[in-house]
Residue, then its C-alpha position, 0 to 999 in steps of 0.5 A: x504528723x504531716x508525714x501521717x496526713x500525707x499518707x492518710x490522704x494518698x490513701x483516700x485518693x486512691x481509695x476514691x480512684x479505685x472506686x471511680x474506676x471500678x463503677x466506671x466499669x460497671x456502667x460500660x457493663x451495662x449494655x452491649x460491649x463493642x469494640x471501643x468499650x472492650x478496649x476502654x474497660x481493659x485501660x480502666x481495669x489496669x488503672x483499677x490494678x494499678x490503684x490497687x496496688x498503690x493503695x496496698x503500698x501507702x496502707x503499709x507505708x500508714x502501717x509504719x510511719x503513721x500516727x496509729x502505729x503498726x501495734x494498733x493495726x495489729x491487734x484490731x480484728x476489724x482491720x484483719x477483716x478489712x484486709x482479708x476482704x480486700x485480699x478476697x477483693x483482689x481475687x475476685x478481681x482477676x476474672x474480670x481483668x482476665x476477661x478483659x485481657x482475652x478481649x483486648x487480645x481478641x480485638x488485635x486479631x479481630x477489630x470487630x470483635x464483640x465479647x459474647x453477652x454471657x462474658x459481659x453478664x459474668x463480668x458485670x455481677x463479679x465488678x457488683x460483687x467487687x462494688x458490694x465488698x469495698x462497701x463493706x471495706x469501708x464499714x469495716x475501716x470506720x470499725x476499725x477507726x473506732x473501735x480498735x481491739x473492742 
């Protein structure tokens, strides 16, 4: 039972880290990108893949070793859709992180260098589009609590 709370709590935790991180990004989209911001986005994306990641290890660690049981998880629609959304999340992440990547390395180059704005239009919809689908991850995830198999 602790062992379950522990874990449902971790992935909360990170749950709620993600999506600090993620919006974080959003408002440093919002205007024009200089060189700190740049560089503060590509420190925030890597915390936002490495609380991903974490996220993805205690949701299987819940799978196992929680009260549910795999069983339940594996015959709930609603979570087969919570996790091929989070999945297609993940995909979707990479633009943005590639992008922030190109301008960390153009910043090592070239202190002044500033992202065109069409770059940080491109990565501002794509970080709403992550923003919108963890909101439908959520109502998936109080689906799947209450509902289970139908």
């Amino acid at each position: 039972m602790l062992t379950d709370l522990l874990l449902a709590a971790a992935h909360h935790l990170l749950v709620f880290g993600l999506l600090v991180m993620l919006v974080t990004e959003s408002v440093l989209l919002r205007g024009e990108v200089g060189s700190a911001t740049a560089g503060r986005l590509a420190r925030l994306d890597g915390g936002y893949g490495a609380c991903a990641v974490l996220l993805l290890g205690v949701g299987v660690l819940r799978l196992f070793y929680g009260v549910k049981g795999y069983d339940f998880y594996l015959h709930n629609p609603w979570f087969h859709a919570k996790i091929g959304l989070y999945v297609l999340t993940g995909l979707l992440s990479a633009l943005p992180t590639l992008n922030f990547m190109r301008w960390r390395r153009a910043l090592r180059s070239d202190p002044g260098f500033t992202p065109t704005a069409i770059d940080v239009a491109r990565a501002r919809r794509i970080v709403h589009l992550e923003l919108l689908a963890i909101g439908a991850i959520f109502v998936l995830a109080a689906a799947m609590a209450r509902y289970g198999g139908f």
